[in-house]
N, C-alpha and C positions, 0 to 999 in steps of 0.2 A: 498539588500532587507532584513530588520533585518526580521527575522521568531521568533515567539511563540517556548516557548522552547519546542521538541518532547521529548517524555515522554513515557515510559511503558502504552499500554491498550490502545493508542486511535486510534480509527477508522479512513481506510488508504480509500482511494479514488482515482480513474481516472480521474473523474471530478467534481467539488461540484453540489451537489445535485444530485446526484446519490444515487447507494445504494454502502453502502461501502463494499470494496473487499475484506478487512483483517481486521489485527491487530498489533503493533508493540509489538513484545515479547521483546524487547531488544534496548538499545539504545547506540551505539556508535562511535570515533572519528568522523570515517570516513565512516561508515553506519549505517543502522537501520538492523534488525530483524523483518520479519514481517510476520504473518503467512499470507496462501491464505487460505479459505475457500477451502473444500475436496482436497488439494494439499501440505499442511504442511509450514515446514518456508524455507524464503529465506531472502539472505542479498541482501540489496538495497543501492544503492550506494548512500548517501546525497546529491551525485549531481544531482541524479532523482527525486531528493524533488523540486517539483515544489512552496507548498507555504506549511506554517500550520498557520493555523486560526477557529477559533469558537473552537478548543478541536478534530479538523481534519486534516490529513495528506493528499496534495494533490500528486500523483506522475504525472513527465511529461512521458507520455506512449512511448515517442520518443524514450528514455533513458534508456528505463530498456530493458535486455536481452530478445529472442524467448521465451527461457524458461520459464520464469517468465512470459511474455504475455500470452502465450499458459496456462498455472496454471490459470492464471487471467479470461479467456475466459471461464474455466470449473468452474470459481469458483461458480457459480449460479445455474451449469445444473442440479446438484440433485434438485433445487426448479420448475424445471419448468416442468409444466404441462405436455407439448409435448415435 
């Protein structure tokens, strides 16, 4: 599956068309850098790179650590209403 090259700044996703969860601060071999919204950065492994396409990173949610889910889950909760 060739993938778009991942690059510093672009918006990281669970699933496209969502809203996205982060940001990729850093890009390397064999992960990315990637901040979570109110939870800071974590490394993600490129094998939890499920696609990148349009100038977006998707991640596969199977794949990435509690920790990093659990970040992912608050990453929103400051914006919500209730």
């Amino acid at each position: 599956l060739p993938m778009e090259k991942i690059r510093e700044d672009l918006p990281v996703f669970l699933h496209d068309g969502e809203v996205a969860i982060g940001a990729v601060r850093a890009v390397h071999k064999t992960s990315i850098d990637v901040y979570i919204e109110n939870a800071g950065d974590f490394i993600v492994p490129l094998g939890a790179v499920h696609d990148v396409h349009f100038d977006k990173v998707i991640l596969d949610v199977r794949k990435l650590d509690q920790r990093l889910r659990d970040a992912i889950g608050r990453a929103h909760s400051a914006e919500d209403p209730g």
